[in-house]
C-alpha positions as CSV (number, residue, x, y, z in Angstrom):
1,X,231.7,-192.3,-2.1
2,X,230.3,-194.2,-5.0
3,X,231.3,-197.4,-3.6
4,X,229.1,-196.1,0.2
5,X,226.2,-194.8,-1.9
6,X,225.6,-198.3,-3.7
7,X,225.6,-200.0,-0.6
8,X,223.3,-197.6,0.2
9,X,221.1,-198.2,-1.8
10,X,221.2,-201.6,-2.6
11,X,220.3,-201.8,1.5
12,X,217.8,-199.6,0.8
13,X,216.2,-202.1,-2.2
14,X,216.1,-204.6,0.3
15,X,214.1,-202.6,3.2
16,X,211.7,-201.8,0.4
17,X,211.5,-205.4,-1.6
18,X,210.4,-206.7,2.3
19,X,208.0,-203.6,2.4
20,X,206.6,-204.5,-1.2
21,X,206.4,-207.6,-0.8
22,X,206.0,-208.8,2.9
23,X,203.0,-205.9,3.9
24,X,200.9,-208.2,6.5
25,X,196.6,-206.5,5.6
26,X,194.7,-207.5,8.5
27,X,191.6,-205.1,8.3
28,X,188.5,-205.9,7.2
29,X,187.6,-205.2,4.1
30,X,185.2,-201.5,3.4
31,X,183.0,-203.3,1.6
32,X,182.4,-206.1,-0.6
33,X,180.2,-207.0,-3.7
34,X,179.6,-209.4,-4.7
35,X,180.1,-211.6,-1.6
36,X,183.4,-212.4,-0.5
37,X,185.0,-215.7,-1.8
38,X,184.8,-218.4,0.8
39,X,186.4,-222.0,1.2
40,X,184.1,-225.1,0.9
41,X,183.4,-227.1,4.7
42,X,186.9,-227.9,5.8
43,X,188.0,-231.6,4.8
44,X,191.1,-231.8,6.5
45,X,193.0,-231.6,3.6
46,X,194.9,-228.2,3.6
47,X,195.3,-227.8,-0.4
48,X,191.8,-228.2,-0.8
49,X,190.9,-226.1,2.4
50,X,193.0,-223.3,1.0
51,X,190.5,-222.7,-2.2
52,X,188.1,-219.7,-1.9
53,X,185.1,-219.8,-4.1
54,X,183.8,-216.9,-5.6
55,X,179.8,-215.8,-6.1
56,X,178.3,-217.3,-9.3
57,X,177.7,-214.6,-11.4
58,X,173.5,-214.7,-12.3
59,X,173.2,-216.8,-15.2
60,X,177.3,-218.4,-14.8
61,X,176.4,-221.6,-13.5
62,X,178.2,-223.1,-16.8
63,X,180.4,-219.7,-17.2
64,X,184.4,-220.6,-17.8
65,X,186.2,-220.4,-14.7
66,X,189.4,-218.4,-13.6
67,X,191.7,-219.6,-11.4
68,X,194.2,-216.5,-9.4
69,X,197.2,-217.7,-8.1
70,X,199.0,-214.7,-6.1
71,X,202.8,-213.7,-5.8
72,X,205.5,-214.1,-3.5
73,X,204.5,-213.6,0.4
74,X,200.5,-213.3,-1.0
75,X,197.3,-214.7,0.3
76,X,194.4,-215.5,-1.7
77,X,192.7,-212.3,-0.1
78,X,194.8,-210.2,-1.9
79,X,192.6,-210.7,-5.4
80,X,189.7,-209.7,-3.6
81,X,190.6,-206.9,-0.4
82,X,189.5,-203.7,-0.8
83,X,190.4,-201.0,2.0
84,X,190.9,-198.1,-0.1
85,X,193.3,-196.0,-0.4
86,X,195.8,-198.7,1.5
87,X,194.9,-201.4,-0.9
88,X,192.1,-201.8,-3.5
89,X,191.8,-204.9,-5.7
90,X,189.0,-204.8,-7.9
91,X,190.2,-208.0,-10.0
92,X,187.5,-210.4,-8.0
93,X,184.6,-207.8,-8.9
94,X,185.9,-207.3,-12.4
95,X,185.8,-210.9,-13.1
96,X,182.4,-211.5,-11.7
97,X,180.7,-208.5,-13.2
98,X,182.2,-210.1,-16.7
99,X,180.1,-213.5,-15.9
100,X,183.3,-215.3,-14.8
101,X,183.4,-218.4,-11.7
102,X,186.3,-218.1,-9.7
103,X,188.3,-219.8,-7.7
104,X,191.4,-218.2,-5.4
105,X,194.4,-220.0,-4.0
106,X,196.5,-220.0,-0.9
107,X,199.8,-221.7,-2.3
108,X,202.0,-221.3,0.9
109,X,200.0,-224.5,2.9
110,X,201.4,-226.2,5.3
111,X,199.7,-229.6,5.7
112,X,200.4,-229.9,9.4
113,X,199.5,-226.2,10.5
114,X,196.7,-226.5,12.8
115,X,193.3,-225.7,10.8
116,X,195.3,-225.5,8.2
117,X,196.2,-222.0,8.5
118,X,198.5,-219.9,6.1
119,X,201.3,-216.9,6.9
120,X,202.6,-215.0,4.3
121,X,206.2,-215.6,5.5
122,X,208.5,-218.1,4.8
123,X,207.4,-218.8,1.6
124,X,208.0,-221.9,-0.4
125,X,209.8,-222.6,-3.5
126,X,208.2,-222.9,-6.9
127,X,208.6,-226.4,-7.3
128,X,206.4,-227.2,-4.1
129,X,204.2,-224.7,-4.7
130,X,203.4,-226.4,-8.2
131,X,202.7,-229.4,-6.2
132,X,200.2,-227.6,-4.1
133,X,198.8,-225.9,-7.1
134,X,198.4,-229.1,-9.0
135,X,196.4,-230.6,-6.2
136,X,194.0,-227.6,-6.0
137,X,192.9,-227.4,-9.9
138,X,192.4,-231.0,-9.4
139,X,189.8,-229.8,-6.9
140,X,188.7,-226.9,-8.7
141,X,187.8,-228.5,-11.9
142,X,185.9,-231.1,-10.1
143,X,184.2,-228.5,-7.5
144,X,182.9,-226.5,-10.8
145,X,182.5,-229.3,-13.3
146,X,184.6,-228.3,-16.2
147,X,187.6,-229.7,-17.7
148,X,189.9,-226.4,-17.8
149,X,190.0,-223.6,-15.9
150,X,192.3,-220.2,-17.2
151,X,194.7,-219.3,-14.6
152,X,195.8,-215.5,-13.9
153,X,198.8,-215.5,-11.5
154,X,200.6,-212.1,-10.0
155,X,204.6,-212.4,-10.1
156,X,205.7,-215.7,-8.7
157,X,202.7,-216.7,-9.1
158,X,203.4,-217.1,-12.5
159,X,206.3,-219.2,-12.2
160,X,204.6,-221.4,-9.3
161,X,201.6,-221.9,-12.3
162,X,203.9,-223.0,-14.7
163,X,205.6,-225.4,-12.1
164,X,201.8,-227.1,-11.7
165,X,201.3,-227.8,-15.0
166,X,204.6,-228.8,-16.1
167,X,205.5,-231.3,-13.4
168,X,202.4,-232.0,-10.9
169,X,199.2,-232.8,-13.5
170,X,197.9,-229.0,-14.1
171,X,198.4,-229.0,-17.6
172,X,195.3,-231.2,-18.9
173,X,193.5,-229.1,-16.2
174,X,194.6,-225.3,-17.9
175,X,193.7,-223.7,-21.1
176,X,195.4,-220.3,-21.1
177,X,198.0,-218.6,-18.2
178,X,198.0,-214.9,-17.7
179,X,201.4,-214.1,-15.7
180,X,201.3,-210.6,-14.7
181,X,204.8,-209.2,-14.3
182,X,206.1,-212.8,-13.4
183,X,210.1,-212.8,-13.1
184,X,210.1,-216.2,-16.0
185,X,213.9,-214.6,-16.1
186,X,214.7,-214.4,-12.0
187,X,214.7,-211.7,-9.7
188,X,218.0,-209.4,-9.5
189,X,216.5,-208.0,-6.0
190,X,216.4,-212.0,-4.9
191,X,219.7,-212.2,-6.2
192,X,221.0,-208.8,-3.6
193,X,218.8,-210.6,-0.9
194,X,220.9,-213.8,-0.9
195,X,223.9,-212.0,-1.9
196,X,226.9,-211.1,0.9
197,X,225.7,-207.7,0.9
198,X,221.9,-208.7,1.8
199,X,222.0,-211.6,4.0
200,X,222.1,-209.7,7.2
201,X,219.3,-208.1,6.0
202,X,217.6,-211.3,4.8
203,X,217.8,-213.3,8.3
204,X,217.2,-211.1,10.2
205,X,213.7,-209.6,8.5
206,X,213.0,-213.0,7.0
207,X,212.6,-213.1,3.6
208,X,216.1,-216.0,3.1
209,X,213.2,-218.3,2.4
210,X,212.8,-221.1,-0.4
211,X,210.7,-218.9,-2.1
212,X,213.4,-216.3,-2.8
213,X,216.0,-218.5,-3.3
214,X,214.0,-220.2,-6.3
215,X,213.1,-217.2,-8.4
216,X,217.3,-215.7,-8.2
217,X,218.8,-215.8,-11.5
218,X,220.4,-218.8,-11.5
219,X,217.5,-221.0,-10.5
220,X,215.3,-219.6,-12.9
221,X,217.9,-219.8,-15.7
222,X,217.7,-223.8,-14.2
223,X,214.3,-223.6,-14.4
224,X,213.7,-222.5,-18.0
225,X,216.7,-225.1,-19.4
226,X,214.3,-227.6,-18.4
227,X,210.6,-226.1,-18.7
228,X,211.3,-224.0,-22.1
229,X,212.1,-227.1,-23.6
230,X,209.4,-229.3,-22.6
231,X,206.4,-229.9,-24.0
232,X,204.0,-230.8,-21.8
233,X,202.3,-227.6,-21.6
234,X,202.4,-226.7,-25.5
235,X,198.6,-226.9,-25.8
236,X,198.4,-223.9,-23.0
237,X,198.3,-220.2,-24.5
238,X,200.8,-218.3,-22.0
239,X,200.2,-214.3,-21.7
240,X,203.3,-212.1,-20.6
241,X,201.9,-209.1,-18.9
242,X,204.8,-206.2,-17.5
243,X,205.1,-202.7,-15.6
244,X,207.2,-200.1,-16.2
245,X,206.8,-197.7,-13.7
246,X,207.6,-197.4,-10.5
247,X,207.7,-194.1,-9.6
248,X,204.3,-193.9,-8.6
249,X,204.3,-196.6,-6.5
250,X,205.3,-195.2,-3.0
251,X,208.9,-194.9,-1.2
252,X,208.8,-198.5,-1.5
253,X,209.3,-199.1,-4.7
254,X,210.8,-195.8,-5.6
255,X,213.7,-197.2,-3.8
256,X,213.8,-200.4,-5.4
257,X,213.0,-199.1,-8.7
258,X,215.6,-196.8,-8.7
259,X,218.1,-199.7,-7.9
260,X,217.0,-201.9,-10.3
261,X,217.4,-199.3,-13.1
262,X,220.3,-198.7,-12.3
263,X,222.3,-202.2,-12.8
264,X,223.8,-202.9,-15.7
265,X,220.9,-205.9,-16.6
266,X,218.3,-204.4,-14.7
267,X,217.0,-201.3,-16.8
268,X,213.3,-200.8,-17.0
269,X,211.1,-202.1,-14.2
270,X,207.3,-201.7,-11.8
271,X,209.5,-201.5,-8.7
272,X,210.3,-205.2,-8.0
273,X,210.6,-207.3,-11.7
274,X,212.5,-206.1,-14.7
275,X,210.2,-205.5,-17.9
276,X,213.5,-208.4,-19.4
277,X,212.3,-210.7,-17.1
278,X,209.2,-211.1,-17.5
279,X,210.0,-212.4,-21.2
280,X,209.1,-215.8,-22.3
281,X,209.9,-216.6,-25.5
282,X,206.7,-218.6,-26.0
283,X,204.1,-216.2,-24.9
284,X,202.1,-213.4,-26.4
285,X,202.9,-210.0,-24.6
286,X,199.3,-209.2,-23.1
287,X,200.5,-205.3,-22.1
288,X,203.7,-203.1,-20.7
289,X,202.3,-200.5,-19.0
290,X,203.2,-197.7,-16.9
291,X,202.0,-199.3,-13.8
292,X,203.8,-200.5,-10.4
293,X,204.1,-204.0,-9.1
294,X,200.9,-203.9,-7.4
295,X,199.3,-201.9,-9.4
296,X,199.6,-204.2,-12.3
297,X,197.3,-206.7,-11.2
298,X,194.8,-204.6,-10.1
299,X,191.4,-205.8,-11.6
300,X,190.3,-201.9,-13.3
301,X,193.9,-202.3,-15.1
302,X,195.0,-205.7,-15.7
303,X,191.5,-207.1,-16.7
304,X,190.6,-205.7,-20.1
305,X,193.2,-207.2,-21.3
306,X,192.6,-210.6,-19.8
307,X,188.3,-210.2,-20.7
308,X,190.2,-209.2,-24.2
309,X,191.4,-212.8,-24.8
310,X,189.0,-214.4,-22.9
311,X,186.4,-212.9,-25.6
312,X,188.5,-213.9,-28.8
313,X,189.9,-210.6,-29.2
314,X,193.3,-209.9,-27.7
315,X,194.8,-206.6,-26.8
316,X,198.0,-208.4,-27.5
317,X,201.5,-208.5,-29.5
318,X,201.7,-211.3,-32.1
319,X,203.4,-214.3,-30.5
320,X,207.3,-213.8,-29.7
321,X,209.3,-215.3,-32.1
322,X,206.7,-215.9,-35.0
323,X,205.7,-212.8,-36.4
324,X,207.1,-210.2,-34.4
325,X,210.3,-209.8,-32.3
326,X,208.9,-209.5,-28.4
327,X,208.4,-206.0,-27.2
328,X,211.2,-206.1,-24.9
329,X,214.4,-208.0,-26.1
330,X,215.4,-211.5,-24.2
331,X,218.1,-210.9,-21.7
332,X,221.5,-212.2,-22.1
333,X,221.5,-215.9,-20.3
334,X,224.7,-215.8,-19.8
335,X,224.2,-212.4,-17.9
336,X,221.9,-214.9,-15.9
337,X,224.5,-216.5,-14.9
338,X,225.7,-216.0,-11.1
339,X,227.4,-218.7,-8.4
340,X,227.4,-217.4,-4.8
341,X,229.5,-219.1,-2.1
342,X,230.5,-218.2,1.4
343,X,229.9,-218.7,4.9
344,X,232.3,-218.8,8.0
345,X,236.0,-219.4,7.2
346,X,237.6,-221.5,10.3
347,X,240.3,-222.9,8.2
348,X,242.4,-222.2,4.5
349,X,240.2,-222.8,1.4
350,X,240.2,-223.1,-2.1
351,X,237.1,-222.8,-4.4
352,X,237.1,-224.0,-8.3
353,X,234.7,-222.8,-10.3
354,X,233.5,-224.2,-13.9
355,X,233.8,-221.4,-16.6
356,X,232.2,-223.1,-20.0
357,X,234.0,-222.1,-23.3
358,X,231.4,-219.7,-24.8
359,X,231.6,-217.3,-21.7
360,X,233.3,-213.8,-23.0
361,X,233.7,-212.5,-19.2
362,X,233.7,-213.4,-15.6
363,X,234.0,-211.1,-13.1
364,X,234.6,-212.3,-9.1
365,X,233.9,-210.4,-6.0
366,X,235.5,-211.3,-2.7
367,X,233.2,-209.7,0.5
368,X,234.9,-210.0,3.4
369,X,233.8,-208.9,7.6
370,X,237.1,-207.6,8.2
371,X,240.5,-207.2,7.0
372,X,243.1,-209.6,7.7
373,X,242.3,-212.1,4.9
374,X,244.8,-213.2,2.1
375,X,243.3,-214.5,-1.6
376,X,244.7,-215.4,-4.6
377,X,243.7,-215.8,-7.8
């Protein structure tokens, strides 16, 4: 019974991660003010076609300039829509009113697509969104005149942020990052979708993309061996934002809060990222608040904050790791830790797996479609 309510539920997790995450919004915004963010006369080049351009705020024509990068399966429309009570994200407003330019970001481009149109769905990995990401802030900072911008980026988005200035020329070009429950740590409901368990699932509703499959826990742990270290982007302030809440986010993530909570390195989450992974151990903790996943970048919540730092005085925890331990402690990396193999067996096989020294424990699943198999150990 145990064993059927799991799977239950961790089927569940992934129905509501593709509801979370993969919601298509095609009305038209109630209303709008200031004007809507718009894209400069198309060039042919898709990364710079994919830049929306907010309103300059009455007196902002030299005003600092913020840069929103959005999360897995988002659009650039998703800082600014607002079709109440379905969605309503005041960040673009909030921002403007504040004497902030801005500048929005379509990340999933495809260079070929015909006017160099965007879907939500597949979406890319973090390492080519980077790339994209680099090319646009090269754009930006030349559009407004400035030499850095501040970039606030949703979940992914964080990660795809990080990526750009690390690897593809973003970090002369950025002064402070602003991740807003971004999983630095991986995704455990990536890791159900590309598990055994969730790949039926996955194909057939689409989200087995590159994007999922680079934020799983053992890409990100890949990822920070080789960005923690580095230190290109040790002049950039980063800001760690989390939720922790998800009751009051809908059936949605109700379901795939409850899951996460439930595993044993899952704990407290908004719905879709564990408060754990959002830790960096280089950035100041900007908030944990009761919020969801969407609800946390929501411009009337998330934006204080931000405005906060922006101003010189920060609503936030002393930096991790200098004068105060971070509020929420840094997950196990060898928890991390996960290799995932299958696919159809025509013939006998035999899989060998590296265990390094330091690893207390190891535990091994076999997931089989029907009985009949023989395994040994």
């Amino acid at each position: 019974m145990f064993r059927n309510l799991s799977t239950k539920l961790a089927t569940s997790g992934i129905i509501a991660l593709l509801v979370l995450i993969g919601i298509s919004i095609t009305a038209v915004p109630a209303y709008a003010d200031p004007p809507d963010p718009q894209p400069l006369p198309a060039t042919g080049n898709c990364y710079r076609d994919n830049i929306f351009y907010g309103a300059v705020p009455a007196g902002g024509q030299n005003a600092p300039v913020i840069v929103f990068v959005h999360g897995y399966s988002g659009l650039a429309i998703d800082w600014w829509l607002r079709v109440p009570p379905i969605f309503d994200n005041d960040m673009y407003v909030s921002a403007y009113n504040a004497g902030y330019r801005t500048a929005f970001v379509n990340l999933n481009v495809d260079p070929a697509a015909a006017n160099c149109a965007v879907v939500r769905t597949p979406a890319k990995s973090t390492i080519y969104d980077g790339f994209v990401l680099g090319q646009q802030l090269q754009a930006i900072t030349q559009y407004y005149g400035v030499e850095k911008v501040d970039i606030v980026a949703h979940s992914k988005g964080g990660i795809d942020s990080q990526s750009a200035v690390l690897w593809f020329g973003g970090a002369a070009r950025v002064r402070n990052i602003f991740t807003l429950s971004s999983p630095h740590q991986g995704s455990l409901l990536a890791d159900l979708l590309w598990s055994p368990q969730g790949a039926a699932l996955g194909w057939l509703l689409g989200r087995r993309d590159d994007g999922t499959f680079s934020i799983r826990t053992g890409s990100m742990q890949l990822f920070r061996a080789v960005a923690d270290p580095s230190p290109v982007d040790d002049a950039i302030a980063y800001y760690s934002a989390a939720g922790t809440e998800w009751r009051n986010g809908g059936v949605a993530l109700w379901l795939t809060g409850s899951w996460l909570e439930a595993q044993p390195n899952g704990g407290t989450n908004d719905g879709a990222v564990t408060v754990d992974s959002t830790y960096l151990p280089y950035a100041n903790v900007l908030f944990q608040q009761p919020w969801s996943h969407l609800q946390v970048y929501m411009g009337r919540n998330a934006f204080p904050y931000i405005l906060a730092v922006l101003q010189g005085n920060p609503a936030a925890a002393p930096l991790a790791g200098t004068n105060a331990a971070p509020a929420s402690p840094q997950p196990d990396a060898l928890m991390l830790n996960s290799i995932v193999r299958g696919g159809l067996l025509t013939r006998a096989a035999r899989e060998a797996v590296i265990i390094e020294p330091q690893v207390r424990s190891v535990r091994f699943n076999l997931y089989t479609a029907g009985a009949g198999l023989d395994a040994a150990m």
